[in-house]
C-alpha positions as CSV (number, residue, x, y, z in Angstrom):
1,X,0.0,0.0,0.0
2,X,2.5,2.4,0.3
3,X,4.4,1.9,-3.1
4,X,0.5,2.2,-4.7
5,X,0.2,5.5,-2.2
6,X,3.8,6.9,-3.4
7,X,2.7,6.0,-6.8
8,X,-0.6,7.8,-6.8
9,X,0.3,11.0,-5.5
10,X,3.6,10.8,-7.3
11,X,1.3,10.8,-10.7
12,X,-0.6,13.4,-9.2
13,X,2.2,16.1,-9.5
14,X,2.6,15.9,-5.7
15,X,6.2,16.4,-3.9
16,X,6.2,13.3,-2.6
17,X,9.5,10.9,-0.6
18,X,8.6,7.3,0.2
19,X,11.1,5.7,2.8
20,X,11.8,2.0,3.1
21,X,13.7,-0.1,6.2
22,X,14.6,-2.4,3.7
23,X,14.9,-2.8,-0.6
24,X,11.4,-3.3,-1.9
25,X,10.3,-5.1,-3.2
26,X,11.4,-7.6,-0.4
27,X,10.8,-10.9,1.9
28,X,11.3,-9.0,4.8
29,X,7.3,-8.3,5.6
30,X,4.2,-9.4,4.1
31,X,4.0,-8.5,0.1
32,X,6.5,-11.5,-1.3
33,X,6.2,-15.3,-2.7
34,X,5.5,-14.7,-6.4
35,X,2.1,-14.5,-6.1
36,X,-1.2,-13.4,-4.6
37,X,-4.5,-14.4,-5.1
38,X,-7.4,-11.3,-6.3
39,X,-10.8,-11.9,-6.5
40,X,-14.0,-9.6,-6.8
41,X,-16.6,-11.2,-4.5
42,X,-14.7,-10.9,-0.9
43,X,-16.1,-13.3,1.9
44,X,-14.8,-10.8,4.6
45,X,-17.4,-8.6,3.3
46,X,-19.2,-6.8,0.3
47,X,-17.7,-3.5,0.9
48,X,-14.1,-4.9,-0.5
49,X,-15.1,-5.1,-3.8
50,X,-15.2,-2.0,-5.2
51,X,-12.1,-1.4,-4.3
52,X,-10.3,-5.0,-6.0
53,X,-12.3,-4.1,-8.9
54,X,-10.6,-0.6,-9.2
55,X,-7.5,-2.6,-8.5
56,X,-7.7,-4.5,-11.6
57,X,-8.0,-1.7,-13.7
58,X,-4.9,-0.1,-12.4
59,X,-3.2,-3.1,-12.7
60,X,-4.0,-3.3,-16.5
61,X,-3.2,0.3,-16.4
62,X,-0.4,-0.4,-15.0
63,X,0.5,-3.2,-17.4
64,X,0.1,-0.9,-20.4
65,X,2.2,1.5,-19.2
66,X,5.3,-0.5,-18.4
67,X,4.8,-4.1,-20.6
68,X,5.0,-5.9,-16.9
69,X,3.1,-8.5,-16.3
70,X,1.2,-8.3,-13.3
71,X,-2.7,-9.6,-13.3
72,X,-3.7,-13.2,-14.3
73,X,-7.6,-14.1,-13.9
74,X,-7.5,-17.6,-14.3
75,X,-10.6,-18.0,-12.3
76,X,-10.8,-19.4,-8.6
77,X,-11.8,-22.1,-6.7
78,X,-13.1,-21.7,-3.2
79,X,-14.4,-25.2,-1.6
80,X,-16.6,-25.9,1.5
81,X,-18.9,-27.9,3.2
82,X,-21.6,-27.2,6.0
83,X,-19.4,-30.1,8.1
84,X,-16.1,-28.0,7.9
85,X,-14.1,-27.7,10.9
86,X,-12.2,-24.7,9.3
87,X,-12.8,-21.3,8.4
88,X,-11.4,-18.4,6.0
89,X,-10.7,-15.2,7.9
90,X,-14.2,-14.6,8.9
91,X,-17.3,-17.0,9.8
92,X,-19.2,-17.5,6.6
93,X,-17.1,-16.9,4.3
94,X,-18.5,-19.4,1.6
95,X,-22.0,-17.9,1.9
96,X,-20.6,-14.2,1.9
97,X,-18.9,-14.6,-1.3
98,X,-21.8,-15.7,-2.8
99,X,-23.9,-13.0,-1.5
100,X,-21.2,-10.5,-2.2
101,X,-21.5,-12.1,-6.0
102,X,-24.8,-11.6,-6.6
103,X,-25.2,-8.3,-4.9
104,X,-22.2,-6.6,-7.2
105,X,-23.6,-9.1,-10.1
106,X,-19.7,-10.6,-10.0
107,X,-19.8,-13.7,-13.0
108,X,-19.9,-16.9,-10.6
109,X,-21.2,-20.9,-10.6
110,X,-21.5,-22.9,-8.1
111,X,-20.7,-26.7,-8.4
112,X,-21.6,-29.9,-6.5
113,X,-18.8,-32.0,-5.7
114,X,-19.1,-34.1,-9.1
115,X,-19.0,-31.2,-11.0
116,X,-15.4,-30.4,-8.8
117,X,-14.2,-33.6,-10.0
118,X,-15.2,-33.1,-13.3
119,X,-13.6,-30.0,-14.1
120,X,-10.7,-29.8,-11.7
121,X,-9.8,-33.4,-10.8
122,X,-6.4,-32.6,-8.4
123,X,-8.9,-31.9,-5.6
124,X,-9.7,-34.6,-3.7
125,X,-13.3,-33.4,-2.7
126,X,-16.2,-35.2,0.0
127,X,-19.0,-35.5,-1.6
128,X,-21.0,-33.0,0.8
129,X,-18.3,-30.5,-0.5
130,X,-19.7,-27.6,-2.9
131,X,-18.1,-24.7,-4.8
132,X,-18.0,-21.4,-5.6
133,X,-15.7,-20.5,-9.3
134,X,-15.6,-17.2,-10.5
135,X,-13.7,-16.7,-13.7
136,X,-12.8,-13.4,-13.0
137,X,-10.4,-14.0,-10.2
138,X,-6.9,-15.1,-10.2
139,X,-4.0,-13.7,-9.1
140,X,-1.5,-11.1,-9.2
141,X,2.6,-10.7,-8.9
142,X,3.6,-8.7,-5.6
143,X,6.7,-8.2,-6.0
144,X,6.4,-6.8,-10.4
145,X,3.8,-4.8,-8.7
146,X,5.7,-2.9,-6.3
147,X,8.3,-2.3,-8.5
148,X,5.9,-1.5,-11.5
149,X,4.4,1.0,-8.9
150,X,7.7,2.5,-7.6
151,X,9.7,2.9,-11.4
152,X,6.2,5.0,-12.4
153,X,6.8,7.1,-9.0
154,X,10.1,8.0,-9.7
155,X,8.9,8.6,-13.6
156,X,7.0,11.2,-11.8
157,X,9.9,12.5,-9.6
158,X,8.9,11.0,-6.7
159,X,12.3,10.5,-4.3
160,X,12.5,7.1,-2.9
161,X,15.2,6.2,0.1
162,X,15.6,2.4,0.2
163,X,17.3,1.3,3.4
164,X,16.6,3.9,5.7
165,X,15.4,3.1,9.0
166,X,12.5,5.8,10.7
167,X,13.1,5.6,14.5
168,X,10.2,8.1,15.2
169,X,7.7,11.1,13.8
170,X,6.0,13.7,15.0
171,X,4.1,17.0,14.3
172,X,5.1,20.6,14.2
173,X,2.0,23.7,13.9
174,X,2.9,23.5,9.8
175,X,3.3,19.4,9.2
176,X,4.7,16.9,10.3
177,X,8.4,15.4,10.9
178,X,10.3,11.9,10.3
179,X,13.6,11.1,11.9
180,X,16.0,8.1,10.4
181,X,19.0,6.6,10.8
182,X,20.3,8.7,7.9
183,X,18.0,11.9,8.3
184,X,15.4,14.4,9.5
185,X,12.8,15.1,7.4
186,X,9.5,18.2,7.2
187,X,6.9,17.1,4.9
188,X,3.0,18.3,5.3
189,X,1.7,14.8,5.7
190,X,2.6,11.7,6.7
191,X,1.5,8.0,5.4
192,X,2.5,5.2,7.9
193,X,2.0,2.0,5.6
194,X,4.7,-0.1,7.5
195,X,3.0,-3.2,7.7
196,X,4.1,-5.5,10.7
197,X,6.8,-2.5,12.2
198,X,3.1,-0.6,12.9
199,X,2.7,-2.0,16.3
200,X,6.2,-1.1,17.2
201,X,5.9,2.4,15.3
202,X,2.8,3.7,16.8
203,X,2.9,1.9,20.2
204,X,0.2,2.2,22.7
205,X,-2.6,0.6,21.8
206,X,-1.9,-0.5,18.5
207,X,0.6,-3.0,20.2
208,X,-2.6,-4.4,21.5
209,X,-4.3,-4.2,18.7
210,X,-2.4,-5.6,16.2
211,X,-1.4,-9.1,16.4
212,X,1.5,-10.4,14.2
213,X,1.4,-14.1,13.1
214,X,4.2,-16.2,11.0
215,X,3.4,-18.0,7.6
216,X,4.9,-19.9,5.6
217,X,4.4,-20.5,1.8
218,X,5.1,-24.0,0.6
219,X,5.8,-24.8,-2.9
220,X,6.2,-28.7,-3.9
221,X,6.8,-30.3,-7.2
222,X,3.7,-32.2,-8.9
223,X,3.5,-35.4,-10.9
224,X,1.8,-36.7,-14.0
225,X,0.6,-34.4,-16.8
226,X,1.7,-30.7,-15.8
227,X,-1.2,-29.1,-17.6
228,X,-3.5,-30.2,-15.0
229,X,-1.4,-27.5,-13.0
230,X,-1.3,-24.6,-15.8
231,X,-3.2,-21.7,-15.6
232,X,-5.3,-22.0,-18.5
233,X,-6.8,-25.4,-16.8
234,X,-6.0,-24.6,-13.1
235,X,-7.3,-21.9,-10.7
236,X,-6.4,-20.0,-7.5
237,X,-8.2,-22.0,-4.7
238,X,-9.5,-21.5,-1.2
239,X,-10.8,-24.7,0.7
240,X,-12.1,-24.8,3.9
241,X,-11.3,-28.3,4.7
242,X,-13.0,-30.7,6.2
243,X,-11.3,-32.2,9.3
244,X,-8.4,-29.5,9.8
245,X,-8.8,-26.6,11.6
246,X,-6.6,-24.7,9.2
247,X,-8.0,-23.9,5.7
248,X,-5.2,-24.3,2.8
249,X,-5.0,-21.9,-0.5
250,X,-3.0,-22.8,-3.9
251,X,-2.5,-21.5,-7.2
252,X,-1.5,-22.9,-10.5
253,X,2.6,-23.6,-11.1
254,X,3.3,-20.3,-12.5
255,X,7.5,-20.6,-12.3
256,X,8.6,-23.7,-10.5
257,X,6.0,-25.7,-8.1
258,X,2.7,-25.7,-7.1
259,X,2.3,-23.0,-4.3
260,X,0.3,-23.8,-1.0
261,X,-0.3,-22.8,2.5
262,X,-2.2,-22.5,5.3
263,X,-2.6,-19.9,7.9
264,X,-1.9,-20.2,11.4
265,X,-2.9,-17.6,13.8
266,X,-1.6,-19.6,17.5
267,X,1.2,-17.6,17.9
268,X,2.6,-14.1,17.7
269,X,5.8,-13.0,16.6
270,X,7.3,-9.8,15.6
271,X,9.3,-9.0,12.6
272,X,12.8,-8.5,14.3
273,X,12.4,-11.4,15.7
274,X,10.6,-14.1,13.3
275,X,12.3,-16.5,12.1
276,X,12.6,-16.8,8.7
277,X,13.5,-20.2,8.0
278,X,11.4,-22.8,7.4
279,X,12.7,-26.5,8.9
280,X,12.3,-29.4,7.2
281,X,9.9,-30.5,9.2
282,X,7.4,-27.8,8.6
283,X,7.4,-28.7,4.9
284,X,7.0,-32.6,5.5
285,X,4.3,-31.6,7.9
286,X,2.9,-29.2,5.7
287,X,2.4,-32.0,3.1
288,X,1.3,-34.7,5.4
289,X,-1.5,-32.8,7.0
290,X,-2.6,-30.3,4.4
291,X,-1.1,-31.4,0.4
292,X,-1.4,-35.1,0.2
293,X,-4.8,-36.1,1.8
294,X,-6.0,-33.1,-0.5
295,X,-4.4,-32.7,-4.0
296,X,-3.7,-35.3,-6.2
297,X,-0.3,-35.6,-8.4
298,X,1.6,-33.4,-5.8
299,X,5.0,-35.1,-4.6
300,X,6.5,-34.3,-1.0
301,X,9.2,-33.1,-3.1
302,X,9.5,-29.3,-2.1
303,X,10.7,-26.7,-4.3
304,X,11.3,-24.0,-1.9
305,X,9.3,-22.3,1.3
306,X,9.2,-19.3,2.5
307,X,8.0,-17.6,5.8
308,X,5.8,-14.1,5.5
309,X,4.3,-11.8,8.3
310,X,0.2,-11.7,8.9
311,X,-0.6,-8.3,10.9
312,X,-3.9,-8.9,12.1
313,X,-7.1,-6.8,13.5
314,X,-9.2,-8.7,15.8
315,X,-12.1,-8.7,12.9
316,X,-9.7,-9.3,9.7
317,X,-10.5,-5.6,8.9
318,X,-7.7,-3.1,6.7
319,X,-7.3,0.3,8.8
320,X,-7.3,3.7,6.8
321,X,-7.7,6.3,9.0
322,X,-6.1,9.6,10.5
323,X,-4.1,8.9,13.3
324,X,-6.4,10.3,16.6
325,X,-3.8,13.0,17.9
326,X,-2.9,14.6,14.3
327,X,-4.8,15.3,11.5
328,X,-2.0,15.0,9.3
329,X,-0.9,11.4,9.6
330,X,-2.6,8.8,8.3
331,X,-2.2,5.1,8.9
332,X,-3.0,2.6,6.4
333,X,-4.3,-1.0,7.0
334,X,-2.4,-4.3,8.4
335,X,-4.2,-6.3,5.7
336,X,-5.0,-9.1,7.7
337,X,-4.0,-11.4,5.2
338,X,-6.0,-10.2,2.3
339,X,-5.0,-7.3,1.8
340,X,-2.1,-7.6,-0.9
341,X,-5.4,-7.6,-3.8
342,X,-6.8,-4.3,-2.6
343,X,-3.7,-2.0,-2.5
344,X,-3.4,-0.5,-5.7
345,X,-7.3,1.5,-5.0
346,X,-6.0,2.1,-1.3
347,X,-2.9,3.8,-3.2
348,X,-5.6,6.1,-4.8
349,X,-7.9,6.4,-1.7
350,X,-4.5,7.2,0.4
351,X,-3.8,9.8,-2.2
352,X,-7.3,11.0,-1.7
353,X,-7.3,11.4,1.9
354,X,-3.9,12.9,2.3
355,X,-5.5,15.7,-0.2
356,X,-8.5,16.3,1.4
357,X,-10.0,14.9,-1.8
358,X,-13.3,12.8,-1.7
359,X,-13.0,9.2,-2.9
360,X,-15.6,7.6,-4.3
361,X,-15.5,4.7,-2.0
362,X,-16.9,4.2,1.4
363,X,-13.7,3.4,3.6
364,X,-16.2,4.1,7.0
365,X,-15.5,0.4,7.5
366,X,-11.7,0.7,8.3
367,X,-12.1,3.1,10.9
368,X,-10.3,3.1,14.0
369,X,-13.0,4.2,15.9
370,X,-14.7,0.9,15.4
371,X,-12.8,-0.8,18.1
372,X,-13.7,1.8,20.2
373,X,-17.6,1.0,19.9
């Protein structure tokens, strides 16, 4: 979100300086692994989708601009049952897609488990499963986008300092200030889009409020014919399995392996100190327990893994918002987990904000006041 934000008011003819810990794009936070899945109709609620729609067009803007490849719709798969023991995000999540479907009239069908078998046959569905495809959906690239997003801000003369670490900020009566390890900096407003540093960045409360959880991204080799596993044949998928607790998510091999994961919420971490290995035994585990009983034609044979950062609000909700004690800072969203599909509309709705513009979409949602209530 804050590459799209620097972006957008870059374009925008603002004076604008974006300011990075690290070298994005990177694998130090939450917005890495090759790909991320998009889809229109959101199960954590109807009000996300006019945003990932206006994200898709910016994305094929974006594409046309620069020749990069960044948005494939090859449709998505999202599998339940009324027997599941797990759930996506938020309770209902099957059933809200659908209703979010039909009430922005998003393309969709929903299939019985023959039908599953039929037309995708890796999945390994009960037959009291059912699913929800929408054609439209698919995924995008994080880490083309964020550099896609940051070469068109500095087209537009936005300055960007890459390794630069901000110990603190505060106001002034004419804007606000940023101090690094490298310098001091005025500007007239301030965009905190720092991801899983937010806790430690704002403190107070949000260290309560914002709970960081490790994950880690599996990708394992598959057997038998490998068009079962290409785009044009194979979707994005959610699946709210069964008899795990933990649902799992996939998408089609793209470079090398099929990608997986589940998400696991048990623990907190914190970035400086997560680790960001991933043991053997995680990935055998991971396949035991979540690949093998589930996908067909996957081997235990892993590719890579990787570990990433969840920052999560207590009801999977993004923040945008003005920070209470300065109406020139703004803090945008922890994501949640879902957040990666949204970001290129938050960029504009940041850009918005920060300009005392209107935007055309209802952000009440993502208030911080509604923690308060």
């Amino acid at each position: 979100m804050g590459s799209a934000a620097l972006y957008q008011l870059a374009k925008r003819g603002a004076r604008v300086l974006g300011i990075d810990r690290f070298a994005p794009p990177h694998e130090k936070g939450s917005s890495h692994g090759d790909t991320r899945v998009t889809r229109l109709a959101i199960g954590e609620g109807a009000h996300y989708t006019p945003l990932v729609k206006r994200s898709h067009e910016i994305w094929r803007e974006i594409e046309g601009e620069t020749g990069t490849d960044l948005l494939t719709q090859c449709g998505e798969l999202i599998i339940s049952s009324d027997s599941r023991k797990s759930s996506v995000h938020v309770e209902g999540f099957f059933q809200n897609t659908v209703d979010a479907a039909r009430d922005h009239a998003i393309a969709h069908e929903l299939l019985d488990a023959s039908q599953i078998r039929s037309r995708f046959p890796v999945f390994n569905v009960q037959d009291n499963e059912r699913g929800y495809f929408e054609p439209e959906a698919g995924f995008v690239r994080p880490e083309a986008c964020i550099a896609a997003q940051l070469a068109l801000a500095g087209q537009h003369s936005a300055e960007i300092r890459s390794g630069e670490t901000v110990f603190v900020f505060g106001t002034t009566p004419n804007g606000v200030t940023v101090k690094t390890d490298k310098g001091f900096y005025q500007a007239d407003r301030l965009i905190l889009a720092a991801g899983a540093w937010l806790p430690k960045l704002l403190g107070g409360p949000f260290e309560k409020l914002l709970k960081i959880h490790r994950q880690v991204l599996h990708w394992f080799e598959t057997d038998g014919d490998p068009s079962l596993f290409a785009p044009k044949d194979f979707p994005v998928f959610i699946w709210e399995l069964p008899e795990a607790r933990q649902g799992i998510y996939g998408f089609p091999v793209v470079d090398s392996g099929l990608k997986v994961a589940t998400e696991q919420y048990n623990d907190t971490t914190s970035p400086d100190s997560v680790s960001r290995d991933v043991a053997p035994g995680e990935i055998a585990q991971m396949y035991e327990n979540f690949v093998r009983p589930y996908l067909k034609n996957v081997s235990p044979r892993s590719v890579k893994a990787k570990a990433c950062l969840y920052t999560v609000t207590s009801d999977a909700g993004f923040i945008l918002d003005r920070l209470p004690q300065s109406e020139r800072i703004f803090v945008a969203s922890c994501c949640s987990g879902h957040g990666f599909k949204h970001s290129a509309a938050i960029g504009e709705v940041l850009a918005d904000m920060t300009q005392n513009r209107p935007t055309p979409f209802d952000i009440s949602p993502f208030r911080l006041s509604r923690f308060s209530a």
